[in-house]
PyMOL Python script that loads the backbone (N, CA, C, O; Angstrom):
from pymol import cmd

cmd.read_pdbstr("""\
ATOM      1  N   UNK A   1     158.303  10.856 -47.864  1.00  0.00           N
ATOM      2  CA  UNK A   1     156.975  11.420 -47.984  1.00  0.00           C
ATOM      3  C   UNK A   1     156.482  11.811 -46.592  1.00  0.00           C
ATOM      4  O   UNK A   1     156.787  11.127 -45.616  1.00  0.00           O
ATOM      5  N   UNK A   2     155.706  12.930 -46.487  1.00  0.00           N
ATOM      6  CA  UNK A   2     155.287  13.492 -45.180  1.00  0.00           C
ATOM      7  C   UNK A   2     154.569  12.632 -44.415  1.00  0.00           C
ATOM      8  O   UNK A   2     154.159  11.769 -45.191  1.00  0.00           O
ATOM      9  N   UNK A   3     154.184  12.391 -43.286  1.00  0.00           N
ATOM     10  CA  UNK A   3     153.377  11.403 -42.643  1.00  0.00           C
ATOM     11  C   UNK A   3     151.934  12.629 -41.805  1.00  0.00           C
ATOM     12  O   UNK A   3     152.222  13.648 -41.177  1.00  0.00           O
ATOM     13  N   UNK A   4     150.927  12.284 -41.977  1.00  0.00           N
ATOM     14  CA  UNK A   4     149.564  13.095 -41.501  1.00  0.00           C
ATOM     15  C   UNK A   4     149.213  12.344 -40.586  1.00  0.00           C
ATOM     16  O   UNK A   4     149.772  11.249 -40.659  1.00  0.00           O
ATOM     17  N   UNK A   5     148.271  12.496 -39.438  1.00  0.00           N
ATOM     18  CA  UNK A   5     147.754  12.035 -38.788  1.00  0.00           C
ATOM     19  C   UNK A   5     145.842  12.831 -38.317  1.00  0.00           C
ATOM     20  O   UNK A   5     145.485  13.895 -37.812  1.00  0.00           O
ATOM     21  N   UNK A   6     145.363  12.034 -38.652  1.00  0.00           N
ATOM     22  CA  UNK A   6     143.878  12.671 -38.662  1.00  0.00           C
ATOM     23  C   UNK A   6     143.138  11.992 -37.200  1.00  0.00           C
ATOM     24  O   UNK A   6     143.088  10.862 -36.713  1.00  0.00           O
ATOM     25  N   UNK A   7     142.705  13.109 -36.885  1.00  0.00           N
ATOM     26  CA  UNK A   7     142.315  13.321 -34.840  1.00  0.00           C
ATOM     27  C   UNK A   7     141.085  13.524 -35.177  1.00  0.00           C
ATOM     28  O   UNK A   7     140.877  14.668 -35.580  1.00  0.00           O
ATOM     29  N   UNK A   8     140.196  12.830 -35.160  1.00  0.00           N
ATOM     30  CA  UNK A   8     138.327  13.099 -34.828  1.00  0.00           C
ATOM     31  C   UNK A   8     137.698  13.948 -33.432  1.00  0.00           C
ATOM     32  O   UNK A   8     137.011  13.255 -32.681  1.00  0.00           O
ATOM     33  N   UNK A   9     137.845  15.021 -33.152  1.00  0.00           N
ATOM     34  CA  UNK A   9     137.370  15.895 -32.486  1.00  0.00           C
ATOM     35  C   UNK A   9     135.790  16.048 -32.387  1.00  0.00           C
ATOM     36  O   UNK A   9     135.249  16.636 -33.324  1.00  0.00           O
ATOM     37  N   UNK A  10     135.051  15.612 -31.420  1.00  0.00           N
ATOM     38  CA  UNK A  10     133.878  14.694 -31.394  1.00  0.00           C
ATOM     39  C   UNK A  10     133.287  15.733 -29.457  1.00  0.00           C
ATOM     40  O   UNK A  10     133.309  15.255 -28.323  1.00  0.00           O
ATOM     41  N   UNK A  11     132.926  16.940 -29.840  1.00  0.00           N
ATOM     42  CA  UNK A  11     132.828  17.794 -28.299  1.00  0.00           C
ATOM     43  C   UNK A  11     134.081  17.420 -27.692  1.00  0.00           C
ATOM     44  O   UNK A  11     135.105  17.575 -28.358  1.00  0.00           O
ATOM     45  N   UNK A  12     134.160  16.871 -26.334  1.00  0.00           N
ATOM     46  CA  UNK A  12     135.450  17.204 -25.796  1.00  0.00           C
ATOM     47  C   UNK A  12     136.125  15.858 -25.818  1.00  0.00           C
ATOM     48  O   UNK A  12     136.836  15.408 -24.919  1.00  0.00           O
ATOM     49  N   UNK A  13     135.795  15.235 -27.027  1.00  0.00           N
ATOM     50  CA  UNK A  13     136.284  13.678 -27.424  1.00  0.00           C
ATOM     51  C   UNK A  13     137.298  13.571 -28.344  1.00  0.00           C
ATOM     52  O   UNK A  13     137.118  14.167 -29.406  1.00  0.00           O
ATOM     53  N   UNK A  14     138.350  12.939 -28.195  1.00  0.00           N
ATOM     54  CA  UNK A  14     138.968  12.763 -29.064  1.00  0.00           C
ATOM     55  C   UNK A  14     139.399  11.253 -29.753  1.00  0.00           C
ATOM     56  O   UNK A  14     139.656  10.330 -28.980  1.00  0.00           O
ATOM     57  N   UNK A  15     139.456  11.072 -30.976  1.00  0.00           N
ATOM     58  CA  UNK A  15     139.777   9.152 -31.273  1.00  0.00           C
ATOM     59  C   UNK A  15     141.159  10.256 -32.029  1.00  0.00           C
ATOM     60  O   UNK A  15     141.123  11.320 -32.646  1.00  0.00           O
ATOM     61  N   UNK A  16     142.361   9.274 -31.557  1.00  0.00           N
ATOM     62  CA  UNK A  16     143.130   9.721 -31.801  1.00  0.00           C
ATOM     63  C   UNK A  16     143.894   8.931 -33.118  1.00  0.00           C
ATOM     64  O   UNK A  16     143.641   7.726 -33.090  1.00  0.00           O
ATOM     65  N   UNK A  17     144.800   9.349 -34.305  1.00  0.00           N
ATOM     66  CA  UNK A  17     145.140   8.265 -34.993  1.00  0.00           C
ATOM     67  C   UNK A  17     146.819   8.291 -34.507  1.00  0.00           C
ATOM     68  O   UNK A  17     147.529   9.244 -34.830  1.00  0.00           O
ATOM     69  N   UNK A  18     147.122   7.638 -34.050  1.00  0.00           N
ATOM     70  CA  UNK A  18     148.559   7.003 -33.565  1.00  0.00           C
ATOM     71  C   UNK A  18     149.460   7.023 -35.069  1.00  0.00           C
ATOM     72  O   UNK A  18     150.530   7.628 -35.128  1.00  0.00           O
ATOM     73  N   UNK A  19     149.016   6.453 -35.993  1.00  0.00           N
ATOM     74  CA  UNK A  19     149.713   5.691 -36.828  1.00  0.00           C
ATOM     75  C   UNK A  19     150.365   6.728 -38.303  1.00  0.00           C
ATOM     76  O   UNK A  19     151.490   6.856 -38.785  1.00  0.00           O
ATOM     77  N   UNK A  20     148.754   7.427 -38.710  1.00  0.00           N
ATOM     78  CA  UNK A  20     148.801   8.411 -39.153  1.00  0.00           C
ATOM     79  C   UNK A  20     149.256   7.609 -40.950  1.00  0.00           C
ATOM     80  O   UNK A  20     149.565   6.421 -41.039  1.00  0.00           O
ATOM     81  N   UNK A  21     149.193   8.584 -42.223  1.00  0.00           N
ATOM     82  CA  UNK A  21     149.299   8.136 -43.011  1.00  0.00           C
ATOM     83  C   UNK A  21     150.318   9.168 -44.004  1.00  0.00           C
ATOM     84  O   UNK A  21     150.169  10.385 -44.109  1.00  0.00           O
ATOM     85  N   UNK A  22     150.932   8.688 -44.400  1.00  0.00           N
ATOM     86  CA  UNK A  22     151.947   9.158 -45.907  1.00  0.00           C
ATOM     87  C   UNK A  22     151.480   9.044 -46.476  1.00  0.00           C
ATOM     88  O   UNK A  22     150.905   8.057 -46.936  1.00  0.00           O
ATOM     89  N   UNK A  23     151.547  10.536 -46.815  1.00  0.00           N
ATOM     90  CA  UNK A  23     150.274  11.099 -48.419  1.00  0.00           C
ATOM     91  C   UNK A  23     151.995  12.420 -49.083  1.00  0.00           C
ATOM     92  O   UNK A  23     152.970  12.780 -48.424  1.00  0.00           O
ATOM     93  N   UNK A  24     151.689  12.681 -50.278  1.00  0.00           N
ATOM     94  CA  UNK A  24     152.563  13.362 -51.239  1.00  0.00           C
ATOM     95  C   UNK A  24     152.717  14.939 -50.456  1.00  0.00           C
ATOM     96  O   UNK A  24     153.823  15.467 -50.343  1.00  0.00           O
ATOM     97  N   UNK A  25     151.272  15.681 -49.874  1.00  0.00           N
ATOM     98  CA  UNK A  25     151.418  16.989 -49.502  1.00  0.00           C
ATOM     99  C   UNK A  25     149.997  17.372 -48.902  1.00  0.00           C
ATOM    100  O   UNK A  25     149.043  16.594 -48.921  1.00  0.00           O
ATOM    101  N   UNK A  26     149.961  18.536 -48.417  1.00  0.00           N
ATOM    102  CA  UNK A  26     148.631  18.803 -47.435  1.00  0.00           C
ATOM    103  C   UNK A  26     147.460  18.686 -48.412  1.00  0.00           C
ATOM    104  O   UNK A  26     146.401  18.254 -47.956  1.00  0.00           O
ATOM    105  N   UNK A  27     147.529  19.022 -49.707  1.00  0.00           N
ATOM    106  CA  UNK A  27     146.664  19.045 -50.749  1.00  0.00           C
ATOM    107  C   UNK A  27     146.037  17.512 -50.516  1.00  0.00           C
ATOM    108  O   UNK A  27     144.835  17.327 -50.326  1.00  0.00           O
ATOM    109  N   UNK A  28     146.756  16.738 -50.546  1.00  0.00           N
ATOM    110  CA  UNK A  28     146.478  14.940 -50.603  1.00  0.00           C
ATOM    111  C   UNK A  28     145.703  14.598 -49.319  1.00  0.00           C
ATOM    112  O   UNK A  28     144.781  13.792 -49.189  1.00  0.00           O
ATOM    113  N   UNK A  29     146.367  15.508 -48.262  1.00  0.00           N
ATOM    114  CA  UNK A  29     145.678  15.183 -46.895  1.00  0.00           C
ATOM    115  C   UNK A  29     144.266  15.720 -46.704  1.00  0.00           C
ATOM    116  O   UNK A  29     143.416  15.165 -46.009  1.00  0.00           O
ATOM    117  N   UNK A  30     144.060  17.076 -47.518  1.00  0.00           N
ATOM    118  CA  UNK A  30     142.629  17.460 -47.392  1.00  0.00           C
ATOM    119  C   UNK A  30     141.644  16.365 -48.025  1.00  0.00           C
ATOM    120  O   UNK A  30     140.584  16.004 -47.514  1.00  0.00           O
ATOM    121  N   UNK A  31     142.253  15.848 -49.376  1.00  0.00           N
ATOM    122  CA  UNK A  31     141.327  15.324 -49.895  1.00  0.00           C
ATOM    123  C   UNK A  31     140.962  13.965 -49.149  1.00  0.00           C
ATOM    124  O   UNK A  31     139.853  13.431 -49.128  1.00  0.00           O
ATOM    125  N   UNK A  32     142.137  13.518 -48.538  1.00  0.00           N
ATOM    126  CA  UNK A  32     141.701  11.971 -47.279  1.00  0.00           C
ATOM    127  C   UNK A  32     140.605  12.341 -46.393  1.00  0.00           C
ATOM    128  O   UNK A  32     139.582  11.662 -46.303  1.00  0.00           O
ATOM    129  N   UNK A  33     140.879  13.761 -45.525  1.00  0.00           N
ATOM    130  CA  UNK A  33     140.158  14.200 -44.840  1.00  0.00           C
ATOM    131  C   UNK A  33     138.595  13.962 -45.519  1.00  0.00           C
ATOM    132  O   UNK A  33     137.579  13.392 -45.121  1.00  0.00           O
ATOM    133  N   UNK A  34     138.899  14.577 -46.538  1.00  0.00           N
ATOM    134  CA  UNK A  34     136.984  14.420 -47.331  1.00  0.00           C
ATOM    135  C   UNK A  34     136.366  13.116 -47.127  1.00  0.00           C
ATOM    136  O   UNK A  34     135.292  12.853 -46.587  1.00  0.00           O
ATOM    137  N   UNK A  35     137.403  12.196 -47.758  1.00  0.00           N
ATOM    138  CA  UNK A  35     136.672  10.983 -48.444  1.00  0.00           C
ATOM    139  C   UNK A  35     136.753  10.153 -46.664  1.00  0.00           C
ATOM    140  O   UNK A  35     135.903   9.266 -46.586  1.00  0.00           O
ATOM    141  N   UNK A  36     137.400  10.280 -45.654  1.00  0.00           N
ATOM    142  CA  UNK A  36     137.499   9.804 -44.301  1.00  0.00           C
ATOM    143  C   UNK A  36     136.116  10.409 -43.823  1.00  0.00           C
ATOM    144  O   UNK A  36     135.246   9.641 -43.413  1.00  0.00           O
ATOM    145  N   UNK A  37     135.947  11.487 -43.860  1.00  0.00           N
ATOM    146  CA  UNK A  37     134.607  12.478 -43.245  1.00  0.00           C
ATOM    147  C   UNK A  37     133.071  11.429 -44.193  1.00  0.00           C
ATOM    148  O   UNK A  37     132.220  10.724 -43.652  1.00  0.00           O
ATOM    149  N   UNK A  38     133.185  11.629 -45.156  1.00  0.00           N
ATOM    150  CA  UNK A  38     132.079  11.335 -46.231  1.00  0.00           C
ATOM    151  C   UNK A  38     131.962   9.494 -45.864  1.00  0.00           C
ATOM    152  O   UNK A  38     130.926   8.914 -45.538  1.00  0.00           O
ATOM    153  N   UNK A  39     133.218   8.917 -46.022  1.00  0.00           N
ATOM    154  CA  UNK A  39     132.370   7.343 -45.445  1.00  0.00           C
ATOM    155  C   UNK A  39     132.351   7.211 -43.455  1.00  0.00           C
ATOM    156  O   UNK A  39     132.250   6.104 -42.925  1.00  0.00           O
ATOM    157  N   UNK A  40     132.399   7.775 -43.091  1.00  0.00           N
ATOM    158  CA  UNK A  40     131.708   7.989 -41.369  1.00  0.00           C
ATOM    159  C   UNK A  40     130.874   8.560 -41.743  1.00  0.00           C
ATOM    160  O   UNK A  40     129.980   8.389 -40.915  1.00  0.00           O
ATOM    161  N   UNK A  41     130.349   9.506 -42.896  1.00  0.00           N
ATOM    162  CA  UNK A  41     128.886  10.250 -42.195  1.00  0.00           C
ATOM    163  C   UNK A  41     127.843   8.862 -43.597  1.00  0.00           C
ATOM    164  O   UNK A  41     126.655   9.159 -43.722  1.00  0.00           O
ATOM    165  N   UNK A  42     128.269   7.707 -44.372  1.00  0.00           N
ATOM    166  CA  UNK A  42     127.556   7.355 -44.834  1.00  0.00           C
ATOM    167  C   UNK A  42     126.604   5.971 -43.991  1.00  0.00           C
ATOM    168  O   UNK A  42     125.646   5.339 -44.436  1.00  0.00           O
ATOM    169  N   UNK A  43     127.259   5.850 -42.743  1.00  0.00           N
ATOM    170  CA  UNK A  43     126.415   5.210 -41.426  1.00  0.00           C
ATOM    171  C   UNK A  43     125.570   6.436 -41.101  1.00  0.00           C
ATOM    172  O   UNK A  43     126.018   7.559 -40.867  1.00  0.00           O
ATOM    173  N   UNK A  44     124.012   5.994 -41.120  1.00  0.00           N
ATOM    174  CA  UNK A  44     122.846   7.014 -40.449  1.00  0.00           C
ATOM    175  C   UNK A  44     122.968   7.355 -39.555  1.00  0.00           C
ATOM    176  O   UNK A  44     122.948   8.543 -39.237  1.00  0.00           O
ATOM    177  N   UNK A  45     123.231   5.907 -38.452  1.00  0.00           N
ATOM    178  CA  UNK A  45     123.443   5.627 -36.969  1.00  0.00           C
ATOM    179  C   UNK A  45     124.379   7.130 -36.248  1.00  0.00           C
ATOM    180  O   UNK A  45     124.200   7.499 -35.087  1.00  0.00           O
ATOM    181  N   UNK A  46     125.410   7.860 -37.278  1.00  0.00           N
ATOM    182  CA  UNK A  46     126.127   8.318 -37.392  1.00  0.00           C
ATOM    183  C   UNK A  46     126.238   9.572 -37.509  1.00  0.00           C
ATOM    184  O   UNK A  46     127.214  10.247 -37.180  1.00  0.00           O
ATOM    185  N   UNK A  47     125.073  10.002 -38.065  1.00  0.00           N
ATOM    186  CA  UNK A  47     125.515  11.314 -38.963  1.00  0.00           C
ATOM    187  C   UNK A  47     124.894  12.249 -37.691  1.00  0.00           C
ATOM    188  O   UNK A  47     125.635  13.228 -37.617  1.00  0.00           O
ATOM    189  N   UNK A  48     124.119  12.317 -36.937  1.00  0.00           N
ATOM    190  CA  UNK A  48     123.516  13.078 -36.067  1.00  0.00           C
ATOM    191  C   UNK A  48     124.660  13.815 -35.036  1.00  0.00           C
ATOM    192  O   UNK A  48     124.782  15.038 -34.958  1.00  0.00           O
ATOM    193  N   UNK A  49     125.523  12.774 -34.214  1.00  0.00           N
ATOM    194  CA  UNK A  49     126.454  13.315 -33.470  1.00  0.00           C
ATOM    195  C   UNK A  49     127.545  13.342 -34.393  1.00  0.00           C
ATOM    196  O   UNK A  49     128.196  14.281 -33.935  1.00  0.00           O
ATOM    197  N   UNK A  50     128.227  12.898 -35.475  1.00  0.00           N
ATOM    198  CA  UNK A  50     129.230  13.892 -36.318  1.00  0.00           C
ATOM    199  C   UNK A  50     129.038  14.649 -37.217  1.00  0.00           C
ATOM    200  O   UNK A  50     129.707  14.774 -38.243  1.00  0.00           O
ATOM    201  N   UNK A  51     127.905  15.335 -36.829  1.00  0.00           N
ATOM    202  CA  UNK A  51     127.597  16.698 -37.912  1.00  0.00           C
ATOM    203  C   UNK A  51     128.377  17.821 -36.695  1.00  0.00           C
ATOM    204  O   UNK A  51     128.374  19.043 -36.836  1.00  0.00           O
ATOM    205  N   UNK A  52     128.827  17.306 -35.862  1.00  0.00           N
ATOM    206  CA  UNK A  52     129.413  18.662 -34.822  1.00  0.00           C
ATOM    207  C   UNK A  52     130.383  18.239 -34.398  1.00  0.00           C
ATOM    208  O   UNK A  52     130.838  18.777 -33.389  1.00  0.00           O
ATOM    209  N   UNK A  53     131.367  16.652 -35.239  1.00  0.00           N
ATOM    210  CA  UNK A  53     132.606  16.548 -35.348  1.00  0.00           C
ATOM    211  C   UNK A  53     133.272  17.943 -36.357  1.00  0.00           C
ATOM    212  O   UNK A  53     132.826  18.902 -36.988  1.00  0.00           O
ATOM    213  N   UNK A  54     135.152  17.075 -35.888  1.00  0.00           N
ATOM    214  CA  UNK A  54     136.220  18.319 -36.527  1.00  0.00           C
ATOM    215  C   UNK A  54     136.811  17.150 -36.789  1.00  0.00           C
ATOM    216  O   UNK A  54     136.881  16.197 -36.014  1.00  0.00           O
ATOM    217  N   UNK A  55     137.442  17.244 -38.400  1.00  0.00           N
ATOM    218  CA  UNK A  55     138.686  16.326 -38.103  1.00  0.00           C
ATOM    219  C   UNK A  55     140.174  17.162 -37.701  1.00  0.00           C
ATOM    220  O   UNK A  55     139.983  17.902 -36.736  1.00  0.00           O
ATOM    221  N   UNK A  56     140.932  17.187 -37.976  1.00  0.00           N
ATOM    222  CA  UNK A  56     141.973  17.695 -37.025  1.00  0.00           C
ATOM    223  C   UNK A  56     143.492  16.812 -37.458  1.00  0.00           C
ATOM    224  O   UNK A  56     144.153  16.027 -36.777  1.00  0.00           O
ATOM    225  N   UNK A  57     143.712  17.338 -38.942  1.00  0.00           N
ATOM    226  CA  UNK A  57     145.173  17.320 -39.364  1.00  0.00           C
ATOM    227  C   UNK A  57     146.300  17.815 -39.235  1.00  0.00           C
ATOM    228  O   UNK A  57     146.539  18.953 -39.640  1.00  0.00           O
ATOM    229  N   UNK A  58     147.279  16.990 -38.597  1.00  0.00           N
ATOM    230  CA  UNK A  58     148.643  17.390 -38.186  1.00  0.00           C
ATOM    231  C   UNK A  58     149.687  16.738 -38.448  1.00  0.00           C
ATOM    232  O   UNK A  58     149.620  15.527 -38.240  1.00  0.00           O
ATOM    233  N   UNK A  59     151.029  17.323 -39.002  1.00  0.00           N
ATOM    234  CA  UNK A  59     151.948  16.784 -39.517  1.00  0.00           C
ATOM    235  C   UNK A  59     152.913  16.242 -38.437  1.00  0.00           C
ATOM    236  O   UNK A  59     152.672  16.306 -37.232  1.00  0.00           O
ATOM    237  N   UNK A  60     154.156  15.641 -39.040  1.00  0.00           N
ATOM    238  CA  UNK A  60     154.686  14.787 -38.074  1.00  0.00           C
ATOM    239  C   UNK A  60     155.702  15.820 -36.822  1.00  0.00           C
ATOM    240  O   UNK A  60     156.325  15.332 -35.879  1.00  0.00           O
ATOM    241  N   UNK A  61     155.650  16.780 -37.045  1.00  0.00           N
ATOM    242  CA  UNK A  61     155.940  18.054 -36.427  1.00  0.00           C
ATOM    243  C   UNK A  61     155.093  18.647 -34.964  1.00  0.00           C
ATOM    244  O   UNK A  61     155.398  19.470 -34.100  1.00  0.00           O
ATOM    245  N   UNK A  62     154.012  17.854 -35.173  1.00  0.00           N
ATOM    246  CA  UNK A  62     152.230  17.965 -34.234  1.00  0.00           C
ATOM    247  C   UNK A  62     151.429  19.224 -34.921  1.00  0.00           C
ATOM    248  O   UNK A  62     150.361  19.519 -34.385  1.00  0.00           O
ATOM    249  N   UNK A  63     151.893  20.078 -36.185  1.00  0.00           N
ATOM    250  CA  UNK A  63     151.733  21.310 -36.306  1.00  0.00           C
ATOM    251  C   UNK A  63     150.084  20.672 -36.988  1.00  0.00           C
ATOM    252  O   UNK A  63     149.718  19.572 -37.403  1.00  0.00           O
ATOM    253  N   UNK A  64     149.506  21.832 -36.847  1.00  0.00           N
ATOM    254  CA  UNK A  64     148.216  21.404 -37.383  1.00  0.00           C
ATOM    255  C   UNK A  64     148.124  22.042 -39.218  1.00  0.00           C
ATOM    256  O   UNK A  64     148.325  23.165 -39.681  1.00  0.00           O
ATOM    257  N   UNK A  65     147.769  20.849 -39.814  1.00  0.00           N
ATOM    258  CA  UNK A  65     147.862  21.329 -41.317  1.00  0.00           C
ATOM    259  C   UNK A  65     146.697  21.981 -41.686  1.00  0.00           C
ATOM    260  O   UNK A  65     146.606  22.981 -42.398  1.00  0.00           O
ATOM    261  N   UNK A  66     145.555  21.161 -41.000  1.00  0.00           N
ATOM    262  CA  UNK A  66     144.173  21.695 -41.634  1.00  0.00           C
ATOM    263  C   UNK A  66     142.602  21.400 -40.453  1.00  0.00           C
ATOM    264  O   UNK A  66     142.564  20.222 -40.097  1.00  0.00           O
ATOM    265  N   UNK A  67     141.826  21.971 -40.071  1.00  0.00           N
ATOM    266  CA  UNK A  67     140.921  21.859 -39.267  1.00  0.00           C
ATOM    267  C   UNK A  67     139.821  21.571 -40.603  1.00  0.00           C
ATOM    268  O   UNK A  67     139.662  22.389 -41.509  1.00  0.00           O
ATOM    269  N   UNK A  68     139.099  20.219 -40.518  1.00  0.00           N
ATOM    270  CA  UNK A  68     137.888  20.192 -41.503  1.00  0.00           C
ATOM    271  C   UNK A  68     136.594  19.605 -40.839  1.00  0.00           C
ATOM    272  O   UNK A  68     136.334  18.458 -40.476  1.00  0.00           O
ATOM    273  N   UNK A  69     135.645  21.121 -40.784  1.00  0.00           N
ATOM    274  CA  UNK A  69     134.306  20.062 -39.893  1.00  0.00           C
ATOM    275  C   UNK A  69     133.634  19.419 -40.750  1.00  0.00           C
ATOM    276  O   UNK A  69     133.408  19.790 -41.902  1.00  0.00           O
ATOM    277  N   UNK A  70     133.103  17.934 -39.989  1.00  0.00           N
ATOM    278  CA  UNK A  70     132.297  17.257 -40.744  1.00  0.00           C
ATOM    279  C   UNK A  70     131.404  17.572 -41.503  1.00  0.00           C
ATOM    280  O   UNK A  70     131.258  16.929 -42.543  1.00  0.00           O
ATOM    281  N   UNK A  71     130.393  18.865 -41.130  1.00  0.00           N
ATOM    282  CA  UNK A  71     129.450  19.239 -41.769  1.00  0.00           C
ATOM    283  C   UNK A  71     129.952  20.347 -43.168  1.00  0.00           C
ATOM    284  O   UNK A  71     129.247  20.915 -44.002  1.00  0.00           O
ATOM    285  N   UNK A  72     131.025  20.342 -43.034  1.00  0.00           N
ATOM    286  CA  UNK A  72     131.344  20.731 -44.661  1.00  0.00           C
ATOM    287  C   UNK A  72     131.361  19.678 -45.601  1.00  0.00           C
ATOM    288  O   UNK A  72     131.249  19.981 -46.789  1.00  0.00           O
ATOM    289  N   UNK A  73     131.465  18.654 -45.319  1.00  0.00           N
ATOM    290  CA  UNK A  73     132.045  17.633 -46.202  1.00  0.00           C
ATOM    291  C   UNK A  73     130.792  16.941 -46.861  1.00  0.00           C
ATOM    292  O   UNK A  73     130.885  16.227 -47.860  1.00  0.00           O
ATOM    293  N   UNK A  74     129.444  17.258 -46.116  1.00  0.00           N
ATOM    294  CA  UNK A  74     127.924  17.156 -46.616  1.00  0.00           C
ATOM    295  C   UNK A  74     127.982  17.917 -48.313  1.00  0.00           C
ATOM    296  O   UNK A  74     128.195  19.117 -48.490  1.00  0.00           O
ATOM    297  N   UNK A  75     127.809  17.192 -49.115  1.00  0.00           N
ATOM    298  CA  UNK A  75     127.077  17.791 -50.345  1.00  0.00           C
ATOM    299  C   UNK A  75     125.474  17.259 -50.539  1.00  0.00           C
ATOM    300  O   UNK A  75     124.931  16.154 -50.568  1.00  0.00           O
ATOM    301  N   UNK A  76     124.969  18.840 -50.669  1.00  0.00           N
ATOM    302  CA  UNK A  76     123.625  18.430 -50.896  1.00  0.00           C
ATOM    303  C   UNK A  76     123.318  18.113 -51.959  1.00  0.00           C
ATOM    304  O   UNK A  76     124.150  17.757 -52.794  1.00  0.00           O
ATOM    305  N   UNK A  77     122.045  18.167 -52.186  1.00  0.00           N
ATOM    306  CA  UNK A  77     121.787  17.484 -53.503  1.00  0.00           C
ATOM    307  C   UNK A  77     121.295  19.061 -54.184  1.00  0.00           C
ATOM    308  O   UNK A  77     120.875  19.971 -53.469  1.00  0.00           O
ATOM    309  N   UNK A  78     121.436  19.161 -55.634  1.00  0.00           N
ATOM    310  CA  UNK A  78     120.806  20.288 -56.168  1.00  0.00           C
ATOM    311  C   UNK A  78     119.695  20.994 -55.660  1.00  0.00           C
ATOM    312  O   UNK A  78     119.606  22.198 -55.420  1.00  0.00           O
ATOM    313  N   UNK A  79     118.689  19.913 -55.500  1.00  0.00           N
ATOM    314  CA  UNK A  79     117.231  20.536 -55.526  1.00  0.00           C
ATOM    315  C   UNK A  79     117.019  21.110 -53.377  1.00  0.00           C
ATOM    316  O   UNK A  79     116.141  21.806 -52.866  1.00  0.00           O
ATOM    317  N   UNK A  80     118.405  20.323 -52.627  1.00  0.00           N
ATOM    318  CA  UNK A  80     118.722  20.723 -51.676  1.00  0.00           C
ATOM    319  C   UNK A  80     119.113  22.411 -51.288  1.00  0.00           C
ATOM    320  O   UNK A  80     118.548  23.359 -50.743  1.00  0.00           O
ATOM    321  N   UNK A  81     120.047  22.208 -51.744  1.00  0.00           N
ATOM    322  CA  UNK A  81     120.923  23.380 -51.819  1.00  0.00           C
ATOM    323  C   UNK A  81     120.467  24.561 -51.923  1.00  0.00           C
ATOM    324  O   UNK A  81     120.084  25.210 -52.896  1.00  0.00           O
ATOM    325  N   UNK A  82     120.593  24.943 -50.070  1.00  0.00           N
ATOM    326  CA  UNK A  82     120.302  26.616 -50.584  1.00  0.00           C
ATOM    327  C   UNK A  82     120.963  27.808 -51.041  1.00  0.00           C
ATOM    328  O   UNK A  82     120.668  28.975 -50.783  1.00  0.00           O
ATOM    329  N   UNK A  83     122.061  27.281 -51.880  1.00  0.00           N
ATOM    330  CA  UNK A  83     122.361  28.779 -52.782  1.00  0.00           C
ATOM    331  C   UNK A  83     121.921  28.714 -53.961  1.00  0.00           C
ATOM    332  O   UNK A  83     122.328  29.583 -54.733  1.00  0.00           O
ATOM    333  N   UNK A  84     121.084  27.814 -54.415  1.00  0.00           N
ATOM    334  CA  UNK A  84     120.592  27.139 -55.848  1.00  0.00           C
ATOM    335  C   UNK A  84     119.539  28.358 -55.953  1.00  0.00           C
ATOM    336  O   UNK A  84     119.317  28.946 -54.895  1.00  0.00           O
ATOM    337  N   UNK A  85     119.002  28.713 -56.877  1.00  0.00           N
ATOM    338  CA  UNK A  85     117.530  29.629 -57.236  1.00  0.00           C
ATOM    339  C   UNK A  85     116.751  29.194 -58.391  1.00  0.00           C
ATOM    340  O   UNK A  85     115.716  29.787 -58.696  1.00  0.00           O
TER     341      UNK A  85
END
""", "prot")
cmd.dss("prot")
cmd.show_as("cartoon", "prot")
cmd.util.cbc("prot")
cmd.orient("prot")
């Protein structure tokens, strides 16, 4: 199984993951990416300086699979949401 490694890109910061995780395919890795993004932004303390984090997926190759900024991973709420009418 492929091995991912997810890099928190934080301005010119990086927390790097060494260890990285075996998931089935990049499909599996986006969705880690989500649910990794969504419990860091569910600390308050938090959400201010990683709304202008990146996470930063790469396979065991270093190739990059997928760039996902934090502030996509925000779902608003209906009555939020401005494409709602």
């Amino acid at each position: 199984m492929p091995r991912y490694f997810f890099h928190t890109h934080i301005g010119a910061d990086v927390v790097s993951d060494p260890t990285g995780t075996e998931l089935r395919d990049p499909d599996a890795a986006w969705e880690m990416a989500q649910e990794t993004i969504r419990a860091a932004l569910r600390n308050p303390q938090n959400q201010a300086r990683l709304m202008t984090a990146c996470l930063v997926v790469m396979d065991d190759d270093g190739e990059v699979v997928l760039e996902f900024p934090f502030s996509e991973a925000v779902v608003l709420p209906p009555s939020e949401d401005p494409t709602r009418h």
